[in-house]
C-alpha positions in Angstrom: 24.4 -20.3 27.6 20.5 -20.4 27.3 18.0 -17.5 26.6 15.0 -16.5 24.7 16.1 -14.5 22.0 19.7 -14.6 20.6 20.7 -11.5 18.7 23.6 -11.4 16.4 25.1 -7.6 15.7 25.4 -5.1 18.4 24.1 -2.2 16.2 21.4 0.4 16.7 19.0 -2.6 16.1 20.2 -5.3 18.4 20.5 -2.9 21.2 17.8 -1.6 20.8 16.1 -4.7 20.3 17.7 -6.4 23.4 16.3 -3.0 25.6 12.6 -3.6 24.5 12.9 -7.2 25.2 14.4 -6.4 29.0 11.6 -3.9 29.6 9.1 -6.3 28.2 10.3 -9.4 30.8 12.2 -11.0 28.1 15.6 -12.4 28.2 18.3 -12.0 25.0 22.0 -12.2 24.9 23.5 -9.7 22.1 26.8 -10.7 20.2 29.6 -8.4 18.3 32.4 -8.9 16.6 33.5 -5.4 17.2 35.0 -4.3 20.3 32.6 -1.4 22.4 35.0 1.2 21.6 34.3 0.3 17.9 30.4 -0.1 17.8 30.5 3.3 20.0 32.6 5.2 17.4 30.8 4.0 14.1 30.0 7.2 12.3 27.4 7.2 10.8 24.0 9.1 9.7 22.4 10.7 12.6 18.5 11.9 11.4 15.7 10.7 13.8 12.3 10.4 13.0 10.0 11.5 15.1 8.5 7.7 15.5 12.3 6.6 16.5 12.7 9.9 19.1 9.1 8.7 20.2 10.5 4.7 20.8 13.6 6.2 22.9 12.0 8.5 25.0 9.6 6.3 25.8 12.0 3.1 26.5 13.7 5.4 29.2 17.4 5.5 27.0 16.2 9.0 24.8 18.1 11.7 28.2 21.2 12.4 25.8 18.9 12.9 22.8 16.9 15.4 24.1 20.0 17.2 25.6 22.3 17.5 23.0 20.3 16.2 19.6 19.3 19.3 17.5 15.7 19.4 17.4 14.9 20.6 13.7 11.2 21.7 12.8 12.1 22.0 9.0 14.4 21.5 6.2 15.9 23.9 3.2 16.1 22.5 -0.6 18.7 25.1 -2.5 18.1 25.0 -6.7 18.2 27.5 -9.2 20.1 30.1 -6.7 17.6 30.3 -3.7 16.8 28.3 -0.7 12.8 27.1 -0.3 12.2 26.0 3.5 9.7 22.8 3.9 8.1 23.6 7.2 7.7 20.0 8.7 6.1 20.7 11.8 3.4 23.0 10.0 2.6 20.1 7.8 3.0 17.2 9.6 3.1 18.2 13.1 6.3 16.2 13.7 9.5 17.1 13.5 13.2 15.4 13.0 16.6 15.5 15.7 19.9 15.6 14.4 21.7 12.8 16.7 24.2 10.9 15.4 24.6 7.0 15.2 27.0 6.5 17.8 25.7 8.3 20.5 22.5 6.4 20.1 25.0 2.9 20.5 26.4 4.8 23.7 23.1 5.0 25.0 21.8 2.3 24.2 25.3 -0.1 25.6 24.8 2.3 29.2 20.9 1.1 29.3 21.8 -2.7 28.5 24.7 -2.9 31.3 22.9 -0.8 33.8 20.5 -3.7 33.8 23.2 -6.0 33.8 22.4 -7.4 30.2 24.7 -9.4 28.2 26.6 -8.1 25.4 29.8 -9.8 24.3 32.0 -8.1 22.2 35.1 -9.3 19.9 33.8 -12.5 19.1 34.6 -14.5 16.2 33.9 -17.8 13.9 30.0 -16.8 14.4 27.8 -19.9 13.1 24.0 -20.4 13.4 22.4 -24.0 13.9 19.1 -25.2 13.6 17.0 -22.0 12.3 14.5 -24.1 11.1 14.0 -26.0 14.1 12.3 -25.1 17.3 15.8 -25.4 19.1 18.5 -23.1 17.0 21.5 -22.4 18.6 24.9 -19.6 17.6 28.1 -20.9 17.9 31.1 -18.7 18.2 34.4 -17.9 20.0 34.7 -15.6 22.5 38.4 -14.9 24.4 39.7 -17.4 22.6 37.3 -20.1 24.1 34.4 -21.6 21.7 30.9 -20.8 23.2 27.5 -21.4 22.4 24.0 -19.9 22.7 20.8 -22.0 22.5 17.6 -19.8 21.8 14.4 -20.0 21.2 14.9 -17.4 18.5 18.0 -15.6 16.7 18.0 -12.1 15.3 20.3 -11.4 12.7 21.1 -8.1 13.1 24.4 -7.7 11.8 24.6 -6.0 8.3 24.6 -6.9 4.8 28.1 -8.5 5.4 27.1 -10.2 7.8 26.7 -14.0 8.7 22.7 -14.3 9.0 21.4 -13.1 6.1 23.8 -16.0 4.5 22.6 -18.6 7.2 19.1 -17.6 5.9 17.7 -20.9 4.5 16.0 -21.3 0.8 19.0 -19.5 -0.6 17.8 -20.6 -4.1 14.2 -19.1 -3.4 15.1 -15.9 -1.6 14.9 -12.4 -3.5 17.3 -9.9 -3.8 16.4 -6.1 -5.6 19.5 -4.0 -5.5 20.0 -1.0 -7.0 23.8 0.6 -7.4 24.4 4.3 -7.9 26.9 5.6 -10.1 28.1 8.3 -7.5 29.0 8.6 -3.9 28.7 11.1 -1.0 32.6 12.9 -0.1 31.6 13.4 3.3 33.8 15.7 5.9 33.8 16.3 9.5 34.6 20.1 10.5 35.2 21.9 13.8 32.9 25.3 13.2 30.0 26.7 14.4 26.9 25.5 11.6 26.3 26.9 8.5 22.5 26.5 8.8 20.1 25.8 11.9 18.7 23.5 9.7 20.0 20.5 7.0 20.0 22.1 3.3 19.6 19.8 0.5 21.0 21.4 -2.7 20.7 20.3 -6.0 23.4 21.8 -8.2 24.6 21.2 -12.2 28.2 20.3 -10.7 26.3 18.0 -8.1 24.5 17.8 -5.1 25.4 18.9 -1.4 24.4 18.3 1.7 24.7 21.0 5.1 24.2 18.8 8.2 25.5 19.4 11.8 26.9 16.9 14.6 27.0 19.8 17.5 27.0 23.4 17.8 30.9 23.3 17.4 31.1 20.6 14.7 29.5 20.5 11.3 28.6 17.7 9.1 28.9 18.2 4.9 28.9 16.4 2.2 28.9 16.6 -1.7 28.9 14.1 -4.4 31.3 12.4 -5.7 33.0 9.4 -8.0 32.6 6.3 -5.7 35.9 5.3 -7.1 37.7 8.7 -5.9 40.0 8.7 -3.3 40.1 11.1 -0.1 44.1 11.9 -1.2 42.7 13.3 -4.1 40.6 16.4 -2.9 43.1 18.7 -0.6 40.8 21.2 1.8 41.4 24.3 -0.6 39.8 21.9 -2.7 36.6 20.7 -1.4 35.5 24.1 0.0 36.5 25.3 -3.2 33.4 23.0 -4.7 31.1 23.4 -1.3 31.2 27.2 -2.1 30.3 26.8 -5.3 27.0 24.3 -5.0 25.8 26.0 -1.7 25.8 29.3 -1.8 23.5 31.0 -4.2 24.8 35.1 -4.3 22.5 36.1 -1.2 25.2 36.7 1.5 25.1 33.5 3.2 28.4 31.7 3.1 29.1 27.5 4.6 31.3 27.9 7.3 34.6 26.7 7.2 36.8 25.5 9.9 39.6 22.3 10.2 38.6 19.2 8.0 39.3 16.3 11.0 37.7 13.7 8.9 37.6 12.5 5.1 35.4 9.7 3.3 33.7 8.7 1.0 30.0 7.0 1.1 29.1 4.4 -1.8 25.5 4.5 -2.4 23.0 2.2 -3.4 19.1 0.8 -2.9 19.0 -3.1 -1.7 16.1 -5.2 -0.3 16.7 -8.9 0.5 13.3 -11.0 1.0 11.8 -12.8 3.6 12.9 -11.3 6.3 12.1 -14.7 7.9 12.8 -18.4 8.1 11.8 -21.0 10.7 13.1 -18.7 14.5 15.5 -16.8 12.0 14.4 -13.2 11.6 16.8 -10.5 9.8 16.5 -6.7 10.9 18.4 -3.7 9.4 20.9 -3.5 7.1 21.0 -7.6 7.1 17.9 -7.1 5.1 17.6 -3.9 3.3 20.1 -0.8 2.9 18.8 2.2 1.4 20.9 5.9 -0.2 21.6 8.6 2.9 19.8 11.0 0.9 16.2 10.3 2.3 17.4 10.0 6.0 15.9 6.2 6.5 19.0 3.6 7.6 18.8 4.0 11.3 14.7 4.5 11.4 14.0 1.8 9.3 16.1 -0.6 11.5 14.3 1.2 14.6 10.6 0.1 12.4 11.8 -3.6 12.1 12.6 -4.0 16.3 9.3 -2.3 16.6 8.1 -4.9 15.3 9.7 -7.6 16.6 9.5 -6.2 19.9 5.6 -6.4 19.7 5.4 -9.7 18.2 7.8 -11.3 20.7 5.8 -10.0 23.2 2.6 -11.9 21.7 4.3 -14.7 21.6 5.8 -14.9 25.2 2.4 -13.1 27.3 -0.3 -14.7 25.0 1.1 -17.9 23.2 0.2 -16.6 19.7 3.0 -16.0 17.0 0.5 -14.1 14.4 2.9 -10.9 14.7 5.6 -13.1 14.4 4.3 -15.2 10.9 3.9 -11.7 9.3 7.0 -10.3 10.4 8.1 -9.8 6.8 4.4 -8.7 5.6 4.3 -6.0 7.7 7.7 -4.6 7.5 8.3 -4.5 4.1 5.2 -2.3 3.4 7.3 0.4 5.7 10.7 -0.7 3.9 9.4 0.0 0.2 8.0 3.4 0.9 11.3 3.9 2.5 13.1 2.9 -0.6 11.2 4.7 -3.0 11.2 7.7 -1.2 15.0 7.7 -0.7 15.2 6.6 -4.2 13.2 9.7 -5.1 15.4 12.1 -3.2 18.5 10.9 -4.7 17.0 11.0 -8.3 15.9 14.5 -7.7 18.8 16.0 -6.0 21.8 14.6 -7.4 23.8 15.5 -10.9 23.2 11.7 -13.4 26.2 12.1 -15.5 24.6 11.3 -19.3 21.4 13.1 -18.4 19.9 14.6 -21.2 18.6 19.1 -20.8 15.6 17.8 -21.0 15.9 15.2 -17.6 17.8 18.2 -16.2 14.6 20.6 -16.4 12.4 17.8 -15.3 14.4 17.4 -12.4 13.7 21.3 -11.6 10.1 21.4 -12.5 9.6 18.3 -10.0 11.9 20.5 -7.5 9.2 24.1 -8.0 6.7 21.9 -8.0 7.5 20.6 -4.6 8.3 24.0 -3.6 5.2 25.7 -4.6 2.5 23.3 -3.7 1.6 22.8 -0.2 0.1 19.4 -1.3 3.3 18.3 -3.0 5.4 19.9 0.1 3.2 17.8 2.4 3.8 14.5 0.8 7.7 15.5 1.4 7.7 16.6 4.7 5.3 13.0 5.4 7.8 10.6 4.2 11.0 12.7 5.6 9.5 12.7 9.6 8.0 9.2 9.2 4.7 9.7 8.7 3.5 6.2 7.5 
């Protein structure tokens, strides 16, 4: 096979990736090594910007969004027994939808076939050739025949486990920054009506919690945990046993409860791999940076890297110039550090460090009034959690 761009990972990046370049002219052939029903069924966080529901409206895929995404104009912080609402659309204008990973992966898979583009799934032995020349090239097998794909480019665009991020050349002069945190998310699927028309962030002394939704008949919740717990461990009596106790706050709202369908538990951590680039190789997503759930940024920050792309690929195909392409890296990673430190901040000010001293403790509540009671300091919140830079 021959096409333009080659794109390795059939995540919310690929796709998505693959769909600009089709309505741009461009042709791309997307590879996975997960079947569709997999990619289609990956749960994961669903919180959209409002620059990411801006790209999929306007690419023609963002129908399902609109219909049955939750549209949420705000969010609720819960410390010290009350619940402070951060108005986003008052002080940004923007606001954030509630639509989970997968469906975005259904719609974009629909828009890619639609237009007859080429996704193939279940492949295996993935290899990339020639990255630093002007003619690379993927090798893999596919239904138990070897295959190969020469590009003018490849996109690695499939995770931190990935093979492109380890096909990246200059091993020895590449430069990782990871950060690992010492707790996880315990995160449960429920069938109930929501607790709250909007996600609550609470920070609590036994640990933090999260209220989120998935539809109005399923909720999404979480609280933190060991990272080295195990599901088996925490029986439902349990964990709504310890969601009572960090949500509610003794002013007659109760978290709804309803069958636990799903258990897990989410390790957490801050990583950034750099370049981004080598010779046609370019990484997007979690192949080049992973970030905590807490500030809402996987998905959106894999969404600001196709951007990206997308625009510099169209330089390079309508006007012969690769300028957007040479500063690929440049550019992104000014979006990808804000992104990291504000997710950084968010989990440093929410969640319970064990070994933290009274006095961190109280910090971490004066930083939380101080957000609370300052429209400036609210503001700078409500920025960084709808996008704003």
């Amino acid at each position: 096979m021959k096409t333009q761009v080659a794109i390795v990972g059939a995540g919310p990046a690929g796709l998505l990736l693959s769909h600009l370049l089709h309505l741009q002219g461009i042709e791309s052939v997307v590879i996975e090594t997960r079947s569709r029903a997999d990619i289609e069924a990956t749960i994961r966080a669903g919180v959209l910007e409002q620059g990411t529901m801006d790209i999929l409206n306007e690419s023609g895929v963002g129908e399902r969004m609109r219909t049955i995404g939750a549209l949420h104009h705000g969010v609720e912080l819960s410390f010290d027994g009350k619940r402070h609402r951060i108005d986003l659309l008052d002080l940004t204008g923007k606001a954030i939808t509630v639509y989970p990973q997968h469906e975005v992966i259904k719609d974009l898979v629909a828009a890619r076939l639609a237009a007859q583009g080429q996704i193939l799934v279940e492949v295996s032995d993935v290899a990339l050739h020639g990255v630093e020349t002007d003619q690379p090239s993927v090798t893999f097998t596919h239904r138990g025949e070897e295959a190969r794909i020469d590009a003018d480019f490849i996109i690695g665009a499939d995770g931190y486990h990935g093979v492109s991020r380890a096909s990246m050349p200059g091993q020895d002069q590449r430069r990782d920054f990871q950060r690992i945190y010492p707790f996880g998310w315990f995160g449960i699927l429920v069938e109930s009506s929501p607790s709250s028309d909007e996600l609550i962030y609470a920070q609590h002394d036994r640990g933090f919690a999260l209220v989120s939704t998935r539809s109005p008949t399923v909720q999404r919740l979480y609280f933190q945990c060991d990272p080295k717990d195990h599901v088996d461990n925490w029986s439902d009596d349990r964990i709504w046993s310890e969601l009572h106790a960090r949500l509610e706050n003794n002013d007659g709202w109760k978290v709804n409860e309803g069958r636990i369908f799903q258990k897990g538990i989410i390790a957490m951590r801050s990583f950034v791999s750099t370049p981004m680039q080598a010779g046609r190789l370019f990484l997007a997503g979690d192949s080049a940076h992973i970030v905590p759930p807490t500030g809402a940024k996987g998905m959106n920050l894999a969404v600001g890297d196709v951007k990206l792309l997308a625009r510099g690929f169209e330089q390079y195909y309508k006007q012969g110039k690769d300028g957007l392409l040479a500063g690929y890296t440049e550019h992104a990673l000014k979006r990808i550090w804000r992104a990291e430190y504000f997710s950084w901040t968010m989990t440093r000010l929410l969640h319970t460090f064990e070994g933290a001293t009274p006095f961190e403790r109280e910090m971490q509540r004066a930083e939380l009034a101080n957000i609370v009671s300052s429209r400036a300091m609210a503001t700078a919140l409500a920025e960084n959690y709808v996008g704003d830079f």
